[in-house]
Steps between C-alpha positions, in 0.01 A plus 500: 500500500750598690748841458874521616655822420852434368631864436353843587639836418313846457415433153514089450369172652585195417246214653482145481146387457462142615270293308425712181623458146460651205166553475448767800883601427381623115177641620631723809812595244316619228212701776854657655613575166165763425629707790721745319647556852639165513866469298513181465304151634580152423546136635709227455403089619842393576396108464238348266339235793501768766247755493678789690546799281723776598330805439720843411314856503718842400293845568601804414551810749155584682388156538618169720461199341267392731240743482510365115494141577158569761343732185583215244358233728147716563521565141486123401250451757236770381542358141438156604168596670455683149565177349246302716233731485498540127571086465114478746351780277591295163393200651160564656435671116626199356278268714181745365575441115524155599171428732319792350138324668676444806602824568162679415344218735750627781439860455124438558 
C-alpha cells in the first residue's frame, strides 16, 4: 500500500491510497467518523478496475487530520487483535465441545 498526499492544509488531507478499495476505504471512514473531532471523512474510487481510492479527511479546529488518520489506523488495529483473540478463544472452546475425551486426555 502505498500513500501519496494530494492536498494538505491545516485542517484537510486529501491522499491517494494506491491499491485499496472499498473495503479498507469503508472501514477507516466509518473508525474516522467516531472521532467527534473529525468534521467530515470519506472516499471516493474514481474507476471501478483500479483500486486507488482517494481518501478526503476534514477536522475541526484543535486537531490535524493526520493525527486522526494515525488514531483511526491504531484504532482498527487494536480491534483486529480483539477480533483474533476472541475468534482463538471461540475456537479452542469449540474444539472442547467437540473432542470432549480428547481434551481431558490432553489436560492430563
Amino acid at each position: 500500500m502505498e500513500l501519496k498526499v494530494l492536498r494538505r492544509t491545516p485542517n484537510e488531507l486529501k491522499i491517494e491510497i494506491e491499491g485499496e478499495g472499498h473495503t479498507f476505504c469503508n472501514l477507516l471512514e466509518s473508525v474516522l467518523l467516531e472521532d467527534k473531532m473529525v468534521e467530515f471523512a470519506g472516499y471516493d474510487v474514481p474507476h471501478p478496475l483500479i483500486s486507488n481510492a482517494i481518501f478526503f479527511i476534514r477536522t475541526k479546529e484543535g486537531k490535524r487530520p493526520e493525527e486522526a488518520l494515525i488514531e483511526a489506523i491504531e484504532k482498527i488495529r487494536r480491534r483486529g487483535r480483539e477480533l483474533s483473540q476472541e475468534f482463538n478463544d471461540a475456537l479452542k472452546m469449540w474444539n472442547k465441545q467437540q473432542n470432549p475425551r480428547e481434551s481431558k486426555s490432553k489436560e492430563a
